[in-house]
C-alpha positions, 0 to 999 in steps of 0.5 A: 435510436442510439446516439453516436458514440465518441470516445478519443482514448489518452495516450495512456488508455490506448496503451491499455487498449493496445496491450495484449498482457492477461492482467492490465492495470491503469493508476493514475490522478483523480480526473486521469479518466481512468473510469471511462478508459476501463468502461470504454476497454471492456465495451471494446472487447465485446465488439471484437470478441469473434462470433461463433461461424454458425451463430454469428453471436459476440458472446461475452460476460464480464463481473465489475467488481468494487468495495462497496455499494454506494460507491458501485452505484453512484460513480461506477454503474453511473459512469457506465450508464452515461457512456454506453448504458443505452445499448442494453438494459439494467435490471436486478440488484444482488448483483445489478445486471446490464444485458445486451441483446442486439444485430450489428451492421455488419450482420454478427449478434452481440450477446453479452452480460455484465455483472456488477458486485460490491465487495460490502454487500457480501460479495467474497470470492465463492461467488467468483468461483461459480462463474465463466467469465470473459473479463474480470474488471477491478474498480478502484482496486486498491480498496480490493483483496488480494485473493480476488485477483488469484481467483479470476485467473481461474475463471478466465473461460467464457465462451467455452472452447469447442473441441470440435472445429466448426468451418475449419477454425475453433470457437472460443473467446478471442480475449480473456484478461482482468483489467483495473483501476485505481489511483496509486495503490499504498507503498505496504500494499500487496498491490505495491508488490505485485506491481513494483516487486514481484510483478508476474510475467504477463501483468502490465501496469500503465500510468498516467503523468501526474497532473501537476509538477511539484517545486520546492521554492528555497526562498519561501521555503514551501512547494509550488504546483504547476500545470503538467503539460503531459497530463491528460483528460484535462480538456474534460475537467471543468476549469482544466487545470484549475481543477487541481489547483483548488483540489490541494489548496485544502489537502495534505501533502501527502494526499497531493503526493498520491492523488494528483501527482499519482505516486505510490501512497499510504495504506488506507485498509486498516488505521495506522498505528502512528497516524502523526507520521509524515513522511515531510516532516520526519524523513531525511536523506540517508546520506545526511544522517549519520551515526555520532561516535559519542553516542551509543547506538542502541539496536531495538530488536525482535527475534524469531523467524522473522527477526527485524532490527533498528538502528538509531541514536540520540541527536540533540536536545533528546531528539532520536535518530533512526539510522538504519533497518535490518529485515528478513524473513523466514532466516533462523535468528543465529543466520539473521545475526551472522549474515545481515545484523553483524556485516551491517553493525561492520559497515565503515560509518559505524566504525568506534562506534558502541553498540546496545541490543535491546530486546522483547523480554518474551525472548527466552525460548532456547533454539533447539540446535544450539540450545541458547536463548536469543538474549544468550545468542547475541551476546556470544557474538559480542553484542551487549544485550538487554531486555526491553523493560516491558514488551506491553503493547500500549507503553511500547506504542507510546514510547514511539508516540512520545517522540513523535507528538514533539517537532523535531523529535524524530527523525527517519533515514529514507533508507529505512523502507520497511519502517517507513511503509509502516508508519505510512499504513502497513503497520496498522489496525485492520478493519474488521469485516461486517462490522457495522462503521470502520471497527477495528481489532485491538491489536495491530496486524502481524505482518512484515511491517509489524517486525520492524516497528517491535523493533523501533518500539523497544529501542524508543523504550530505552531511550525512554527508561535511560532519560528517565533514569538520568533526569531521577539522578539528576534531581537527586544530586541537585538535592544533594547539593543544596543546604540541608535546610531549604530540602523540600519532601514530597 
């Protein structure tokens, strides 16, 4: 006989419960109960799923989905079992199965089938293709393509609707949806955009309170953590709050900031190009950084179809401001000049400031209306311009890093987000797909990222070359100035 089943859904899971939208996502902390609320969400809809009038069959069939096996096995399907694995039996291994086959009091048959999936064991989306299902359930979908969920909706259509009324009603599926959960996807993440962007009409997403609440202390100049009382399931972690305080005494800020206080967080598909980046140490707030009209403002840019520009000076002792990004997609270059690099270059903080385009050297394709290359184009709209003094990838990549190996060295206004979302993930190596390890390609992904950080590439570039430069004229005329006699040649 069955043991009875207690579970006290938290204010947030019975959100999810409650809600009626097709995609229904939860985020939250590690130890949020996140797991157990989507586990428990999908054992709820095979009981109210309708029977048939004739039948009386409950009649359901989910896929869980998660990146890989190890993971699928140890913490999914472990936690499925634990909660409901006794009412039905686990067989199979490509794909794992759970059936359950039984009466109801109250006189109806449950009739349901679950199958579980590793995207690392060979799982893509034709699989997905071949099948009817009632509900799609996402494990840890931030760690998930894009294409999954664009394909579920599609096979949202188990049961198969009758078209013939059967007691005066018909006979279908009383619920269809696709459920996930994660913690905080990353900020340059396709899922960041579905959710905060561009979210679809009938998408909800519900999160959890963070499990600490973060101070800044002047006095000691650190932050403090204390216990959040909206958080929730801490009842059933061991040592409730305890449980987080010794979780971040040995983790990053930036790991605290994503899994404990549940905010958006960096891109951990592929390596990120700049993995010294902190948003801590090299964000400030755009209000406090300002352009010096003592200084010219060098403009690094990438041309094409999907041009991109950042703005950024010299500060002190050779540091680098970077004080503004200009981004668009899919513009002709003359549009991107005219409607968004000219208006911003107008803005009153740039007011008798001095500006220095430098460009990728590739740039010298003309445009096929006006016949100008890119190089031409900026400098007809009044904009002195340069080529970059190489558009290798490697010296670019390390031009960035020179700044940001050196404390203080750089500094990023937080109104760059683009820019800020790359170095937090989005501009990154991708991992390459059945390869044995974490392989990865040479070169880093082209995406909306990658535009920007061409463009902050070239300018660090400059900056370089120009120290360089003046450090050589420097030497040469403390050469000059000393006594014939004490010259010293290499």
């Amino acid at each position: 006989m069955s043991d009875p089943l207690v579970y006290s859904a938290t204010p947030t899971g019975a959100a999810l419960h409650n809600s009626t939208a097709l995609e229904r996502w939860l985020i939250g902390p590690v130890g949020s109960g996140k797991t157990t609320a989507m586990i428990m969400d999908m054992f709820m809809r095979m009981l109210h799923q309708t029977p048939h009038p004739r039948t009386k069959k409950r009649q359901t069939r989910f896929v869980v989905i998660r990146e890989s096996y190890p993971q699928l096995v140890s913490t999914t399907i472990k936690s499925f079992m634990e909660w409901v694995g006794q009412y039905g039996k686990l067989s199979g291994q490509s794909p794992i199965k759970w059936a359950w086959n039984a009466q109801l009091p109250d006189g109806t048959f449950i009739e349901t089938e679950i199958l579980f999936y590793a995207m690392s064991e060979g799982f893509d989306t034709s699989k997905l293709r071949s099948l009817e299902v009632t509900g799609v359930y996402l494990s840890e979908f931030a760690e998930l393509a894009r294409e999954i969920v664009d394909v579920a909706a599609t096979r949202l259509r188990y049961p198969k609707t009758h078209t013939k009324l059967v007691d005066g009603y018909d006979h279908g599926p009383s619920w269809l949806g696709i459920v996930g959960e994660s913690n905080a996807p990353p900020e340059a993440s396709h899922w960041y955009e579905r959710f905060e962007i561009n979210r679809p009409a009938n998408c909800a997403v519900f999160k959890y309170p963070p499990a600490l609440i973060r101070e800044f202390n002047e006095a000691t100049d650190k932050y403090e953590y204390t216990d959040n009382p909206e958080a929730e399931n801490i009842a059933h972690l061991p040592g409730g709050f305890a449980y987080y305080h010794n979780m971040i005494a040995s983790m990053s800020d930036e790991a605290i900031d994503n899994l404990v206080l549940n905010n958006y967080g960096r891109d951990l598909s592929g390596r990120p190009v700049y993995p010294r980046f902190s948003r801590v140490k090299h964000v400030v707030d755009a209000d406090t950084l300002l352009p010096n009209v003592n200084y010219p403002v060098i403009i690094g840019l990438d041309p094409g179809l999907n041009a991109a520009a950042i703005l950024g000076q010299m500060g002190n002792l050779g540091s680098l401001n970077v004080l503004d990004e200009v981004v668009t997609e899919g513009l002709t270059f003359e549009t991107f000049i005219d409607e968004h690099l000219i208006p911003m270059l107008k803005q009153r903080k740039y007011v008798n400031c001095k500006f220095q385009a430098v460009i990728d050297p590739a740039a010298i394709a003309r445009n096929a209306m006006n016949e100008l290359t890119s190089h031409e184009m900026l400098r007809k709209k009044g904009i002195p311009t340069k080529f970059a003094v190489t558009n290798k990838l490697q010296p670019r990549i390390k031009a960035v890093e020179h700044f940001l190996q050196r404390d203080g060295m750089l500094r990023v206004s937080s109104g760059c987000t683009v820019l800020i979302g790359g170095f937090e993930g989005g501009y990154r190596y991708q991992r390459v797909r059945g390869a044995a390890g974490r392989v990865y390609k040479p070169e880093p992904e082209k995406n909306r990222f990658s535009h920007p950080h061409d463009g902050l590439q070239y300018m660090c570039l400059e900056y370089i070359a120009e120290t360089s430069l003046q450090g050589a004229r420097d030497r040469e005329r403390a050469m000059r100035q000393q006594p014939s006699g004490s010259r010293r040649f290499a």
